[in-house]
C-alpha positions as CSV (number, residue, x, y, z in Angstrom):
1,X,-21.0,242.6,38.9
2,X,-17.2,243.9,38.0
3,X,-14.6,243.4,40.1
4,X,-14.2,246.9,41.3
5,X,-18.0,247.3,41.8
6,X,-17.9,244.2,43.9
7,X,-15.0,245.5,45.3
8,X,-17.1,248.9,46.3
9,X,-20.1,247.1,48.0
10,X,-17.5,245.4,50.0
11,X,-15.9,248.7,51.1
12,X,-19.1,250.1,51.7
13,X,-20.5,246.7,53.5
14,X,-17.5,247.3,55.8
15,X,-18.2,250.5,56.5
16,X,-21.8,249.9,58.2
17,X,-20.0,246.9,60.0
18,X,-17.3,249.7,61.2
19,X,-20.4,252.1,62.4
20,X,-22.2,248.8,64.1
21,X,-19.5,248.0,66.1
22,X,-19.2,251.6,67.3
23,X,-22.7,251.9,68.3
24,X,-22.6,248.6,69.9
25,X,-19.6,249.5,72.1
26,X,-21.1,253.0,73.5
27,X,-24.8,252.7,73.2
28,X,-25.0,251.4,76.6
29,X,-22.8,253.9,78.7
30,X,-24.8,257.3,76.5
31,X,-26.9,258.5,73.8
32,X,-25.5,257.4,70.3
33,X,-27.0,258.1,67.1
34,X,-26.9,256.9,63.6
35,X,-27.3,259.3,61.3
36,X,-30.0,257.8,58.9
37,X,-28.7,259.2,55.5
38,X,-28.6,257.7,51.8
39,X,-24.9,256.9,52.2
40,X,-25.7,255.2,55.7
41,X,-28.5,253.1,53.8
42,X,-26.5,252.3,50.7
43,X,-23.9,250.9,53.1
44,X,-26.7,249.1,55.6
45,X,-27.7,247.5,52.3
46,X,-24.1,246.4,51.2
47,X,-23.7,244.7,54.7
48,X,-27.0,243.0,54.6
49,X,-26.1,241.3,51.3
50,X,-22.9,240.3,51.9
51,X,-23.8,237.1,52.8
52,X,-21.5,235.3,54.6
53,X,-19.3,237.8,54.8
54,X,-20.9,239.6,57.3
55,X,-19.0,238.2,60.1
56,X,-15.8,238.6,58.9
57,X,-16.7,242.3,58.6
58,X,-18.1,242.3,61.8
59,X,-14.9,240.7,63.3
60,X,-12.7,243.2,62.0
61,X,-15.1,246.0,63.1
62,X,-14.9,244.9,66.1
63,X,-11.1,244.5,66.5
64,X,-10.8,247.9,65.0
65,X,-12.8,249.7,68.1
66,X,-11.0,247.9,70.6
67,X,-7.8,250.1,69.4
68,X,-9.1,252.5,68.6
69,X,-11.1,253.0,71.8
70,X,-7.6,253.0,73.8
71,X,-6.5,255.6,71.9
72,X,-9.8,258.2,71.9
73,X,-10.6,259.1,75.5
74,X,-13.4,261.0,73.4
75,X,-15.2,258.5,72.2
76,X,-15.9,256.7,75.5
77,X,-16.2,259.9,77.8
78,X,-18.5,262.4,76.3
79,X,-17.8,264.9,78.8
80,X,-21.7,266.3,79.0
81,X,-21.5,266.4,75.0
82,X,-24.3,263.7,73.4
83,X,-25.1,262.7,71.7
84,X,-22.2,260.7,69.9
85,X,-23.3,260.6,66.1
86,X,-22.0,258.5,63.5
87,X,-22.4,259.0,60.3
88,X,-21.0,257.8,56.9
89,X,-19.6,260.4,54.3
90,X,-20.7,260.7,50.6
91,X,-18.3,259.8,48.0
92,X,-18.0,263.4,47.3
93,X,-16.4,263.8,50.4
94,X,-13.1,262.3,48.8
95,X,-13.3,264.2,45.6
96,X,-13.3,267.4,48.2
97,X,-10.3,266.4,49.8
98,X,-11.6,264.4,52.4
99,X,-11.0,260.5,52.7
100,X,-12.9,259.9,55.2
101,X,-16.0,256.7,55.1
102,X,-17.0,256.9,58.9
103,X,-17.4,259.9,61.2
104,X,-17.6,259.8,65.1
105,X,-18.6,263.5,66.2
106,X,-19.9,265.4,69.1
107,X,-21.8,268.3,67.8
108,X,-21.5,270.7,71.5
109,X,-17.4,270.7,71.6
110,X,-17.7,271.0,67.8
111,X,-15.1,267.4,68.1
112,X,-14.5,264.6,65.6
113,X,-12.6,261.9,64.3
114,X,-13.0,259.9,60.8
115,X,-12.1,256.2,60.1
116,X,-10.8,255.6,56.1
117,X,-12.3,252.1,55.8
118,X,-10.1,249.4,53.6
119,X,-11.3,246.0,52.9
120,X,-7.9,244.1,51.7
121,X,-6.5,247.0,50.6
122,X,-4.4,249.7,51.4
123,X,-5.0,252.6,48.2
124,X,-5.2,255.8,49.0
125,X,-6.9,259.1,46.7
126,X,-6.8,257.8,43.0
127,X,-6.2,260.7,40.7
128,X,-6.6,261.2,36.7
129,X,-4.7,262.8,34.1
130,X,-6.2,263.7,31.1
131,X,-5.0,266.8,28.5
132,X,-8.0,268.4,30.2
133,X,-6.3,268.2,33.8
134,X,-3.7,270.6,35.4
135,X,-2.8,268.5,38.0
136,X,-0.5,271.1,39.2
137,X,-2.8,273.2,39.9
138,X,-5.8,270.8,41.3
139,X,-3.1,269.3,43.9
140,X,-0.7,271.8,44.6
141,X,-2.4,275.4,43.6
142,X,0.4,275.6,41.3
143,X,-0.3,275.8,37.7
144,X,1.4,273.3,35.3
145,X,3.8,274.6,32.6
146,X,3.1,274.8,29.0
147,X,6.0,272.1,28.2
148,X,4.1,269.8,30.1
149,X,0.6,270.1,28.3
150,X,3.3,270.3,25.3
151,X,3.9,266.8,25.7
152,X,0.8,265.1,26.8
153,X,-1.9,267.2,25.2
154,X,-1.2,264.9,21.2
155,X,-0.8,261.5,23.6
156,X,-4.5,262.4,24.4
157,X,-5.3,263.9,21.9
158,X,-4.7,260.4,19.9
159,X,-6.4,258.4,22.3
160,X,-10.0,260.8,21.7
161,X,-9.7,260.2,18.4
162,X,-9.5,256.3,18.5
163,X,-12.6,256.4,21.2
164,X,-14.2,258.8,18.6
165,X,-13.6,256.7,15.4
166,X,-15.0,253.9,17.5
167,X,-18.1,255.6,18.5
168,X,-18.9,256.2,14.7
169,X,-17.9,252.8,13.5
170,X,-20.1,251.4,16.1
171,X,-17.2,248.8,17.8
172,X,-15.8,250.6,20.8
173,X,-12.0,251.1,20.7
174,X,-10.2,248.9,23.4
175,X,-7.4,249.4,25.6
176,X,-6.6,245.4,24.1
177,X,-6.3,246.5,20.7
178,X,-3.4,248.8,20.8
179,X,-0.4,246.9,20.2
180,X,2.0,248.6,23.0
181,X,-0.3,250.9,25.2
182,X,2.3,251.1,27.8
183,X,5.1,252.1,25.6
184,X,3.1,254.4,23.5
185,X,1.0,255.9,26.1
186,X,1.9,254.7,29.7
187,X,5.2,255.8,29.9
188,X,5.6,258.6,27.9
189,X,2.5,260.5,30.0
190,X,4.6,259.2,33.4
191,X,7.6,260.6,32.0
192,X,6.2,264.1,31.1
193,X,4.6,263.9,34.8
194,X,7.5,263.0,36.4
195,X,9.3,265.7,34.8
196,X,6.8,268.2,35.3
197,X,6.5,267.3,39.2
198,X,10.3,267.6,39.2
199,X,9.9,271.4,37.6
200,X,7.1,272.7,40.1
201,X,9.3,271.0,43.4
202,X,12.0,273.6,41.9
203,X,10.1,276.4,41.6
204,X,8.1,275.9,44.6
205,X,9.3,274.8,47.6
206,X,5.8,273.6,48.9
207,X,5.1,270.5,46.4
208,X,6.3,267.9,48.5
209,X,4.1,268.3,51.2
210,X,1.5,269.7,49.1
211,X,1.1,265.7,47.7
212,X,0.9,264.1,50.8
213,X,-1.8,266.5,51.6
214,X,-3.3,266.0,48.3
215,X,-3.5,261.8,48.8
216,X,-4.1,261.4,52.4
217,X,-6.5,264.3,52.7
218,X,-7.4,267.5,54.6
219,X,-8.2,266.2,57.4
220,X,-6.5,263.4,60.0
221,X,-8.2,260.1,60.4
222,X,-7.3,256.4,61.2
223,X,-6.9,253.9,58.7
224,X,-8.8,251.0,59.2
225,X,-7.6,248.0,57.2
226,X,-8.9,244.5,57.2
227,X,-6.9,241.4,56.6
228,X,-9.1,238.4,55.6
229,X,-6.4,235.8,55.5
230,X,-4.8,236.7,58.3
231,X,-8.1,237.3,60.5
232,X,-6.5,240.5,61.2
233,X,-7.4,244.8,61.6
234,X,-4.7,247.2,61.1
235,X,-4.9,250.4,62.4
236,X,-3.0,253.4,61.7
237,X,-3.1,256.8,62.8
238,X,-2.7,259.2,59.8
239,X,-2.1,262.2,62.2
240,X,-0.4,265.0,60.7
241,X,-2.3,268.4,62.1
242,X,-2.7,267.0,65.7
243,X,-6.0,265.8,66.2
244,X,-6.3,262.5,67.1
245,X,-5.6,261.4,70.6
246,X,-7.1,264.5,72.1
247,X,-7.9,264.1,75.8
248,X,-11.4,264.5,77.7
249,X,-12.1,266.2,80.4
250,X,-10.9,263.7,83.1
251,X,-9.1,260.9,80.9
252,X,-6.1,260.7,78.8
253,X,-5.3,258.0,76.3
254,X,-2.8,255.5,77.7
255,X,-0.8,255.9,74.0
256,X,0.2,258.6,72.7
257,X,-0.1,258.8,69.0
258,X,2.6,261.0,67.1
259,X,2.0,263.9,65.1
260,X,3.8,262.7,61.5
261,X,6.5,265.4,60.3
262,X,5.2,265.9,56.5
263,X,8.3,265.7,53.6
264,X,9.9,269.0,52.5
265,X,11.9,267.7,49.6
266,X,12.0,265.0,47.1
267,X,14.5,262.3,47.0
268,X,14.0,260.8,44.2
269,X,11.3,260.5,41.1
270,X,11.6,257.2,38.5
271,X,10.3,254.2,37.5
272,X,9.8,252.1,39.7
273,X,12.9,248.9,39.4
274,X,12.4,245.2,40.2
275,X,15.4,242.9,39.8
276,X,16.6,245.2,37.4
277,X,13.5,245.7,34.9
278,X,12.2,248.9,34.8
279,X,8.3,249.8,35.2
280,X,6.8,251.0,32.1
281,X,3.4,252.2,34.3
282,X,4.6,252.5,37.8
283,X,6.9,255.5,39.6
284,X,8.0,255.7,42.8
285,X,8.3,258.9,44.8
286,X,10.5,259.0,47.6
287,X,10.7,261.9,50.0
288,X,12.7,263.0,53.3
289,X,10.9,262.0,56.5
290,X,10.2,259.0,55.8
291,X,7.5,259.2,53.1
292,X,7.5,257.2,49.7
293,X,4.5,257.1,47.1
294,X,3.6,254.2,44.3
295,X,1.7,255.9,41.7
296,X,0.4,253.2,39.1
297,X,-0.8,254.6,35.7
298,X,-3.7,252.2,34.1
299,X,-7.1,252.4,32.4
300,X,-9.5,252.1,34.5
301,X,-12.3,250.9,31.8
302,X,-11.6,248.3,28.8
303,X,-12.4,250.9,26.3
304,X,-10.0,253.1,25.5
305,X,-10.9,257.0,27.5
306,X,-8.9,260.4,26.5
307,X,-7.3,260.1,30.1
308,X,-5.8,257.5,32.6
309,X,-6.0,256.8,36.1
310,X,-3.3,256.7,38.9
311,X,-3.4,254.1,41.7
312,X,-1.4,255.6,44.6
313,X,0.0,253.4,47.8
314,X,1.3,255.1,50.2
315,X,4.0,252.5,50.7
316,X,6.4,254.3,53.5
317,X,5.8,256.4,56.6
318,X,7.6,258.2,58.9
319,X,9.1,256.2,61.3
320,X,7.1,257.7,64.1
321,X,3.9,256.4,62.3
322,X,1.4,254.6,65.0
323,X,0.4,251.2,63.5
324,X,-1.5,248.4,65.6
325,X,-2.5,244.9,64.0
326,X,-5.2,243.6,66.0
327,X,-6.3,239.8,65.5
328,X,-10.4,239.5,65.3
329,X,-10.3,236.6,68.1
């Protein structure tokens, strides 16, 4: 099993442990139902191999609903609305725009909210560029210029070629054998991107909140992020169009969880800078109101692909941001 595979099962295997402890904290007080689904099975599965591990998920599960509860007057009042399903999302639902693993929903008032489900980690959407991508266009509706595909299209165009003689020599190209991948391709597709995302911000005033959109999603959800060392859940409320928190019919949430003010202008695009070396793979986007990105370039596949993937951490907030660690005991 790869890393990241083993990585995936242990996303999804926290998923079902997330839906678990859900049903196991309402099923007594109403109806709740779990949506028996391919993706709900796939996950069941990944949770019933884990081994060991299974109580670690179910720990963090656990302390996960306890905030979460406090802060959803919803979820524990259905207000004549069962029954409360919960469901978990295809991966398809990310590629769409949604990064949402878990849904709690009450079909009558049409009401919902979504957990994004991290297991040590705290990535958000992961992206591609390829000469075949407008990213422009795909995250912002805003077509990329010419002078960008200028630049990028032969640094892609290269890389097809070297898969493509490896395919008919019969030893796959690798990422290993190029003797300065980052300098060659890394940072000279950063810099173009950079540069390009620098030209549409001018041109259009929308960008910047157009990519916090584009990573966290078009919908609000909370964050749910495990901490196996620690023996600790942090939850955050990624609430920028105002639905989290809502009321019931007779309850309000104790804490009020802030709408987030999304950016409206970039501060500052580079490579990122530590103790004075410069990143040849990683930029840092830093935006008004609080917001700043960490987009990592890499290949996500030891043979060499015409295109490269970003890893994007959302690695500042806005200050009004509503964060809770909760300890499993």
């Amino acid at each position: 099993m790869t890393k990241s595979g083993g990585q995936t099962k242990l996303g999804k295997a926290f998923e079902y442990a997330c839906v678990t402890a859900l049903y196991d904290k309402y099923k007594d007080t109403q109806d709740v139902i779990v949506e028996d689904t391919a993706q709900m099975r796939t996950a069941k599965n990944c949770f019933e191999t884990a081994g060991e591990k299974q109580n670690d998920f179910m720990d963090a599960a656990n302390a996960a609903v306890r905030v979460i509860t406090r802060l959803e007057p919803r979820l524990e009042y259905a207000d004549n609305d069962t029954p409360l399903v919960l469901s978990v999302q295809a991966d398809a639902a990310g590629i769409a725009g949604d990064v949402r693993d878990v849904l709690c929903i009450r079909r009558g008032h049409r009401w919902e909210i979504g957990l994004s489900c991290k297991h040590n980690h705290h990535a958000v959407k992961h992206s591609r560029l390829s000469d075949m991508i407008d990213f422009g266009a795909e995250w912002f509706d805003h077509p990329c210029s010419r002078t960008y595909f200028s630049e990028v299209v032969p640094k892609f165009t290269q890389l097809r070629q070297l898969r493509d003689d490896g395919k008919e020599s019969g030893t796959p190209a690798l990422w290993s054998d190029l003797p300065d991948k980052a300098g060659d391709y890394y940072e000279p597709i950063l810099q173009s991107f950079m540069d390009e995302l620098k030209r549409l911000s001018e041109t259009y005033d929308d960008v910047p909140e157009r990519l916090i959109r584009y990573l966290i999603g078009r919908y609000d959800f909370y964050k749910v992020i495990t901490d196996d060392a620690r023996r600790t859940t942090r939850v955050e409320a990624i609430n920028v169009t105002g639905t989290l928190n809502e009321a019931s019919e007779g309850h309000k949430s104790i804490t009020t969880v802030p709408i987030l003010k999304v950016p409206t202008k970039f501060y500052h695009i580079g490579f990122k800078e530590t103790n004075g070396v410069r990143s040849q793979n990683t930029i840092h986007v830093v935006c008004d109101n609080g917001w700043e990105i960490s987009m990592r370039l890499h290949n996500a596949s030891s043979r060499i692909e015409p295109s490269l993937k970003f890893d994007v951490q959302l690695i500042s907030f806005p200050s009004t941001l509503f964060a809770q660690v909760e300890p499993w005991d």
